[in-house]
Each structure stands twice: as structure tokens, then as C-alpha cells.
N, C-alpha and C positions, 0 to 999 in steps of 0.2 A: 314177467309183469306186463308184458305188454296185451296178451291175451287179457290181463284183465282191465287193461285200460278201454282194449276193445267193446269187451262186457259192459265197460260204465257207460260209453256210448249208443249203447243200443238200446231197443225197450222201449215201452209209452213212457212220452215226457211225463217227468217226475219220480217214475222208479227207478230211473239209472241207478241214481244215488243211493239211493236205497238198498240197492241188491249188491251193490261194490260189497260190502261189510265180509258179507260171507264168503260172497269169490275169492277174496283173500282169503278170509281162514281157513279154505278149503287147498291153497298152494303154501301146503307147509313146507317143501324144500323152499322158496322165496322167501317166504316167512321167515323160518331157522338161519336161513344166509343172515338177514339182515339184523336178525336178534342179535345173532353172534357177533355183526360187525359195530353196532352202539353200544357203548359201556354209562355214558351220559347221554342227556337229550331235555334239551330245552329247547320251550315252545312258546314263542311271544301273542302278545295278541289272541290269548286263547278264547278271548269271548267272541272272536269272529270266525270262527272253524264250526262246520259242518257236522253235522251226527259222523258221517263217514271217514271226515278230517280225525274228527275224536275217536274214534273206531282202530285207524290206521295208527295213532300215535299209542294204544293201549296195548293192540299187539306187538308194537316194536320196543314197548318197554317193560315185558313180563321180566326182565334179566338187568336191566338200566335202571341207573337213575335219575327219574323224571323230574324236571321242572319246568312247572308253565305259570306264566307271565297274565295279566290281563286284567280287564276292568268291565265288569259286570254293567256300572254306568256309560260306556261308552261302547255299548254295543249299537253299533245304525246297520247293518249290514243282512239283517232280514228279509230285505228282496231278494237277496243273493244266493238265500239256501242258510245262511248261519244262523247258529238256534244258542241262545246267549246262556240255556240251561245247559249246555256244556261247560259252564264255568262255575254254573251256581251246585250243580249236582257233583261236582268234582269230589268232593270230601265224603260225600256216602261213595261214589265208586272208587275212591281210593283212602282204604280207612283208618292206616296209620300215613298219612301226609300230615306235615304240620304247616298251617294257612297262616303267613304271614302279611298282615296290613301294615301299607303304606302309606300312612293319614299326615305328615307333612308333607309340605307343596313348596317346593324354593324357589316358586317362580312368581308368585302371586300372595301380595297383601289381605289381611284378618276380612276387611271388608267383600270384598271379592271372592272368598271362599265362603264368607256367612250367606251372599246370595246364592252359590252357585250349590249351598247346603242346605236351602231353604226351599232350592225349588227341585231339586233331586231325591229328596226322602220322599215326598210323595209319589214316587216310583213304585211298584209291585212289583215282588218277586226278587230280589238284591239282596247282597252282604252288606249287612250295614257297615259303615264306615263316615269318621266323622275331621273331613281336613281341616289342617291347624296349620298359621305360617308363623314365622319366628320375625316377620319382615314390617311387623307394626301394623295399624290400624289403616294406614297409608288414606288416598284421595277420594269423596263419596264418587260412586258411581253415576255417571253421567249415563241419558238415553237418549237418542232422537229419532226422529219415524222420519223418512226421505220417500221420496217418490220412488226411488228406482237407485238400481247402481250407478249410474250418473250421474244421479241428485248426489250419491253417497261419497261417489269420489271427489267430485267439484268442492264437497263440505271437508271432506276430509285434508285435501289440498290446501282449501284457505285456512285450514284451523296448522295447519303445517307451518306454511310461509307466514304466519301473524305469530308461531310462538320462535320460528327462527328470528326475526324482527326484533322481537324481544329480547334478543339475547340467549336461547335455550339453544345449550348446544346442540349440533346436528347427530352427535352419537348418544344424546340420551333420548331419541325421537324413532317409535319405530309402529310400523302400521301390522297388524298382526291379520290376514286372512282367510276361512276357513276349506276354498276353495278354488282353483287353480284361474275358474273363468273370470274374477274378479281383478286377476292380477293386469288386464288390456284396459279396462274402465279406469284403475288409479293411476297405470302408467301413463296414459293420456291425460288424465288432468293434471297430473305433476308435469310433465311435459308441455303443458300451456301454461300451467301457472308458474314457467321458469325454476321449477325445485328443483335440484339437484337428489339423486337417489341412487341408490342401492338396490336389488335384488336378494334375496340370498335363500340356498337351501332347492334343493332339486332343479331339473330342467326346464321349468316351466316354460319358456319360450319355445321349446319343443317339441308340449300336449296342445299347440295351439293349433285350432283344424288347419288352418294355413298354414304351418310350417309341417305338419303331417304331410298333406297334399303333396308340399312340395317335395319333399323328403323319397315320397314314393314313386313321382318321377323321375329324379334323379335314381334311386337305386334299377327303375324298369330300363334307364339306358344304358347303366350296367349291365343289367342281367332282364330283359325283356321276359323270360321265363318266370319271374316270380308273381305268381297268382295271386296272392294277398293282396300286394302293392295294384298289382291292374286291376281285382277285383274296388281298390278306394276309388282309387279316378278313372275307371271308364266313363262316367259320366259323369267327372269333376273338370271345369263348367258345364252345366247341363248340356248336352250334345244329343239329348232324342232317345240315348240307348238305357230302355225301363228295366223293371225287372224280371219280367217276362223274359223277355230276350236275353239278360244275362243269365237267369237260371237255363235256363235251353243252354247257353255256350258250356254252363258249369255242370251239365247232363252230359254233354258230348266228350267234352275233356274228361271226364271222369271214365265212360263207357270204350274210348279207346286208347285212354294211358297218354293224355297230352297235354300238354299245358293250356290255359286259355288265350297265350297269346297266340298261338299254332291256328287255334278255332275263330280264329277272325279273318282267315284268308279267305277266297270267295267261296272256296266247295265247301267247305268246313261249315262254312255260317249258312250256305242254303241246307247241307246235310241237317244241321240243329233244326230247321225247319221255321227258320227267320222270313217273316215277310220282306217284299223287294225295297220295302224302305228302311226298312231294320238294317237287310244287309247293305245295304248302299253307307250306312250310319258306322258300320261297326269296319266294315273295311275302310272306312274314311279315317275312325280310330288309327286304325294300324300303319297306314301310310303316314302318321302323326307321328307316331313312335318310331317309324321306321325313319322319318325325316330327321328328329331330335339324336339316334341312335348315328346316323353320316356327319352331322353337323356337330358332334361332342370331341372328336379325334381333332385334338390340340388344343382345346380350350381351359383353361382355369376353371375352377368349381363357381367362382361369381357370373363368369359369363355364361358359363350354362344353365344357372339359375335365372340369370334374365333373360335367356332364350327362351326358357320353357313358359316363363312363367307370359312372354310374348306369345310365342307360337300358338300356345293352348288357349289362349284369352281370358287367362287366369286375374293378370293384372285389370284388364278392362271388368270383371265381375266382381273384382273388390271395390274398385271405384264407384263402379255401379250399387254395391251396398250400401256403403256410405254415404251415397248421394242420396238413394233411399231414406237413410235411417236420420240424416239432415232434414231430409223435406217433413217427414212426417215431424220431429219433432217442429219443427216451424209452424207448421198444419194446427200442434193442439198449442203451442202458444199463442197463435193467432186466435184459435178459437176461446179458450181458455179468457185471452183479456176480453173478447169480444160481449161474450157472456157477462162477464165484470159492467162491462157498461151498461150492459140492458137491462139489467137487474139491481142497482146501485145500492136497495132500501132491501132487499131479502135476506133475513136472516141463514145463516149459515150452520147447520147443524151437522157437527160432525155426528156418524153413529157409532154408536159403541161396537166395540167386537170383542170375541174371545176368541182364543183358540185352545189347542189343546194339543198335547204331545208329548211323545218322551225325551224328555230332558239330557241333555249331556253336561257333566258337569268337569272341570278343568283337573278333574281327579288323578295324582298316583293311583297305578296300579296296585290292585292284591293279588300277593304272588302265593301260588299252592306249590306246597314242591312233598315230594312223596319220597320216605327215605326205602332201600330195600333193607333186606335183610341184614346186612352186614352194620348196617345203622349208622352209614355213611351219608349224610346232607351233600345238594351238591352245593 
């Protein structure tokens, strides 16, 4: 298999993928291993898988039996290569499957599914399917338009502490979402506005680039050899070292079988064919790493998290954002009222907009599951 992982790697962008399909069907010993070794095979999330993901899961299931999982409405993932007509087409390529919908929703009120079923049927191309809840007609839907995620969190905040005030209690209150970058805008406004809170459900603290960063300096004083980790932060805070110059480092390590931190000593980095301020930059890198790497022997994980986050001037470039991202907000409140004065008697018209897009709706999945011969369901 690995030969044809190699194959999926080569080739003008865009046919890797494309060509994978056959390379497999063409290593029938691999093949036949792995037929023989699934008896079942279930596949979740099947409307976000690839022609080739679809490709690899048909071959490994001429003998198995298959079920896949997934929601035709909740396909986003088309920059990525996934083609959502793998889910839709599934019942003509697999033609004694029997397609079972999952049209009740236990998580979400009548009102709530009527909208999120009003604005998803105008969709092309989908299984229909029509959610129902058992959980009552429940609260109208509420909307508001905020300037930004900070507008969003500071609203979300006071609507927080004004309904715990009230009496509601703190475990029937829960902020639901849809992406990981929003979770530093509500944490900070709960954390001004004195709420007390909760997390829950993956690492997010993490995926945060800052704790990435950090993560990967720590693991380089471990193991200074790992290329990924020095490929994030050689120029985390900017240090001068572009791209230029690091693809040169990652030509040389490649060309004699060495790691990139190897290619930061001074023959190395003139050999890449670095100018004399590049390499001055990039060995200045390395005597950093080499510093953090003498100075880790007997420390705790906290302290050598605030060395680095010292030494590197990691901490001074956060600060420096934030002072940033204060002044400017300052900058258009300033301006903002200023405006207000000058202008006291001008009507205000907001403009219309529309937009337009495909919709996701809070859907159960429709699960396809294909029996074999034996006329065993899994």
C-alpha cells in the first residue's frame, strides 16, 4: 500500500486523486488481504468522502457488510475534494441497500426544525427528508445582526448574567457554537462579565494558534529533529526568516537526508544558498533552540513554558496584538461618535442585502446500509 500512497502523491495537482482508484484495483494481493480481513464496515460521515474515499470503501466491501452513515444536507466540505453525490448516488451503486431516514431530531423543538426545513428544501440535488420533534412547539426564534464576534459575545454574555439574575438556572443555560475560533471571543466576555462557565466536548484550548506554537516549542526541546514542529515556528514571532529561505532549508534537508534543524548550522545554511542576512537569521534561530534545549534540564513543564514563551518574544507579540486590536477598536469608536455629531439631522438608511447559500440544516442523518447476499443487515 504504501507504493500507492506514493502514486496518490505524485502527478499534476488535481489527478492524484483521481488516479488512486485504479492503482488500487490494480494491487489485488492488498486488495484480497483486506477483503478477507472486514466481515462489517461502517462508514460515518459518508457525504464528506472523496470519489476515491468512495472508490476504496467499494472495493473493501465486495465480501462485507457495508453501512454508511451521513447527511446529504450537511455536506460543507467541497473545497476539500468531497463530492456530496457520493451519498446521493449511493442506492443506484448499491442496488439491493435498504435507505433508512432518520426524520426525528431529540435535540431540537417543532419551531426550530420548521425553519431549519424551510430553508433546506430549497436545496438541489438531496434525499428528501422531512424532521419532526416530539419536544413541542417550544420558544419563537429569536435573530440579531451584531457587528462582529465581539459585538456577539459581549451580547451573548449580558443576555447570560441578566437570565442567571433572574433565577434560571446555570445548567439549563448553554451557548451552542459552530466553530472552534469563537470559543476566545465568549470566553473573554464571560470572563469580564464575571460568569462563571463551563467548556465542554473536545480540546479546544489546543487548536488555539497559541497554544499550537507553544506546543511545538516544547516538543523541538525534546526532540529538536522534528521538522513539522520547526517548519510552524521558525518564524513564530516574525524573526526575518521568509519563505524563500525556508524552502531552500527544506531542498537541502531533503537532498542529503537531514533534518531541517541540522540545515541551520552555518555550512548548511550557506550550502542552501541563503543570503548573508538570511544566514545570520537562521543560525540566530538555532542558537535559540540550542539555548531553550541547555536551560529545559530540571525544570517543570510550567517553567519552561514561560521561558520559551520569554526567550522567543512570544509573550511580548501577544501583547503587542492586543494593544493592537484595543487601539483600533478605540480608533473606530472614536470615529464612529465623531461622525454622529457631525451629521446629527442625516437620515440613516440601512441597505438591504441578500445572500445566498447552501444551507445546513440541524438534520439526523440518512443512513444507507446495503445487505450482502446472505441477507444479513448490519
Amino acid at each position: 500500500m504504501g507504493a500507492l500512497v506514493a502514486r496518490s502523491q505524485s502527478g499534476p495537482e488535481g489527478a492524484q486523486l483521481a488516479d488512486l482508484g485504479p492503482s488500487i484495483a490494480t494491487d489485488l494481493e492488498a486488495v484480497a488481504r483486506l477483503r478477507r480481513r472486514f466481515r462489517h464496515i461502517v462508514v460515518d460521515e459518508f457525504q464528506d468522502t472523496n470519489p476515491v474515499q468512495a472508490a476504496i470503501v467499494d472495493l473493501l466491501s465486495t465480501r462485507a457488510e457495508l453501512c454508511v452513515v451521513g447527511d446529504d444536507d450537511q455536506s460543507i466540505y467541497g473545497w476539500r475534494g468531497a463530492d456530496v453525490a457520493q451519498i446521493l448516488t449511493f442506492p443506484e451503486r448499491h442496488g439491493h441497500c435498504e435507505v433508512i431516514r432518520l426524520e426525528e431530531n431529540y435535540r431540537s423543538t417543532t419551531r426550530i426544525l420548521d425553519a431549519a426545513n424551510a430553508i433546506i428544501r430549497r436545496n438541489t440535488g438531496r434525499h428528501g427528508k422531512t424532521l419532526r420533534s416530539s419536544l413541542g412547539e417550544g420558544d419563537p426564534i429569536r435573530i440579531l445582526t451584531l457587528r462582529d464576534e465581539v459585538d456577539e459575545a459581549r451580547t451573548i454574555a449580558t443576555m447570560v448574567a441578566n437570565d442567571l439574575a433572574e433565577g434560571v438556572p446555570a445548567s439549563e443555560i448553554a451557548v451552542f457554537y459552530r466553530t472552534h475560533a469563537l470559543s476566545r471571543a465568549l470566553e473573554e466576555a464571560l470572563i469580564r462579565g464575571q460568569v462563571r462557565y463551563q467548556v465542554y466536548g473536545g480540546l479546544r484550548f489546543f487548536d488555539r494558534k497559541e497554544i499550537k506554537d507553544l506546543l511545538a516549542y516544547l516538543r523541538l526541546v525534546v526532540n529538536p529533529r522534528s521538522d513539522v514542529d520547526l517548519d510552524r515556528v521558525i518564524n513564530v514571532p516574525a524573526r526575518g526568516i521568509g519563505k524563500t529561505s525556508t524552502d531552500r532549508l527544506k531542498e537541502l534537508a531533503n537532498a542529503r537526508g537531514i533534518s531541517l534543524y541540522e540545515t541551520l548550522a552555518p555550512a548548511e545554511a550557506e550550502a542552501a544558498g541563503l543570503t548573508a542576512s538570511a544566514r545570520r537569521r537562521v543560525i540566530g534561530f538555532r542558537r535559540l533552540l540550542d539555548q531553550l534545549i541547555d536551560e529545559a534540564e530540571g525544570k517543570d513543564l510550567g517553567e519552561l513554558a514561560a521561558e520559551i514563551l520569554d526567550v522567543t518574544g512570544y509573550r511580548l507579540m501577544l501583547a503587542g496584538e492586543r494593544a493592537t486590536s484595543r487601539a483600533i477598536a478605540w480608533r473606530t469608536s472614536r470615529s464612529s461618535s465623531a461622525s454622529s455629531r457631525a451629521s446629527p439631522r442625516r437620515s440613516r438608511r440601512r441597505p438591504s442585502r441578500t445572500t445566498s447559500s447552501r444551507s445546513r440544516s440541524s438534520a439526523t442523518p440518512t443512513a444507507a446500509a446495503r445487505r450482502t447476499a446472505s441477507g444479513r443487515s448490519p
